[in-house]
C-alpha positions, 0 to 999 in steps of 0.5 A, spaced: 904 643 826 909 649 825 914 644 820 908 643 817 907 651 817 914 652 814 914 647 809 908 649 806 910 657 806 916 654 803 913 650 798 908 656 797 913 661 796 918 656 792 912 656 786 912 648 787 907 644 784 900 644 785 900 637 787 904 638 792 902 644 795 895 640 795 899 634 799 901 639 803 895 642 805 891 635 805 898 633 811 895 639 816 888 638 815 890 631 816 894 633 823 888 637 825 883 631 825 889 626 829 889 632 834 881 633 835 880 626 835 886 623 839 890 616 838 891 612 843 897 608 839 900 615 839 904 619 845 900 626 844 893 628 846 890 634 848 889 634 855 882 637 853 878 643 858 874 649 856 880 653 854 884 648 851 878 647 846 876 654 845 883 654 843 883 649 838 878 652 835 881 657 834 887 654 830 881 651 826 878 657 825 885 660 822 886 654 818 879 654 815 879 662 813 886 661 811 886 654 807 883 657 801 890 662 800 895 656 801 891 651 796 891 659 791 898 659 791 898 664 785 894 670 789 898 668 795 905 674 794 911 673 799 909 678 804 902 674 805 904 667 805 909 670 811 904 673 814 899 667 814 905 662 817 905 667 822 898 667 825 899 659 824 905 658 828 903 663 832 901 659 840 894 660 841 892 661 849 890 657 853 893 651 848 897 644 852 901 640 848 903 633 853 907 628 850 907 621 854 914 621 854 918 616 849 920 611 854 919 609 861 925 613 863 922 619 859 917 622 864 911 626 862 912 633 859 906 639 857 907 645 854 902 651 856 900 658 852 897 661 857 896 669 858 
């Protein structure tokens, strides 16, 4: 979600086209269904607890109040779109990514935000 971040800003503050700031937009909100819903093909879940889910919810709440500044790129200046990358990539507390490793040899890792 951060490379998504940051190439939304730099599209947004790049005056890129509206197709492709709604591509990107559509990519984030893509990411954020696959996380909340899960895939077993994929090696990355969400170990879901109550803060790990209320910190979700928080990003999604982010994401849902901001969407409509990334998709008007036109009333979005430089200041607010770094802003508004910031709060994204910004860790949630209470938020564990845990990847499953890449192979056998990798063993399993997570990362925590916690306070």
């Amino acid at each position: 979600m951060r490379m998504q971040t940051w190439r939304l800003a730099s599209a947004v503050q790049a005056q890129s086209p509206p197709g492709q700031i709604a591509a990107l937009v559509g990519e984030f909100d893509q990411t954020l269904a696959l996380l909340g819903k899960g895939d077993p093909a994929r090696p990355l879940f969400v170990p879901w607890d109550a803060e790990s889910r209320q910190a979700f919810e928080q990003v999604q709440t982010l994401w849902l109040t901001t969407r409509a500044h990334w998709v008007q790129r036109g009333a979005t200046d430089v200041l607010e779109t770094q802003h508004l990358a910031g709060e994204l990539v910004a860790p949630p507390i209470g938020l564990c990514w845990v990847s499953s490793g890449s192979s056998l040899a990798t063993p399993p890792s997570s990362t925590c935000f916690s306070s």
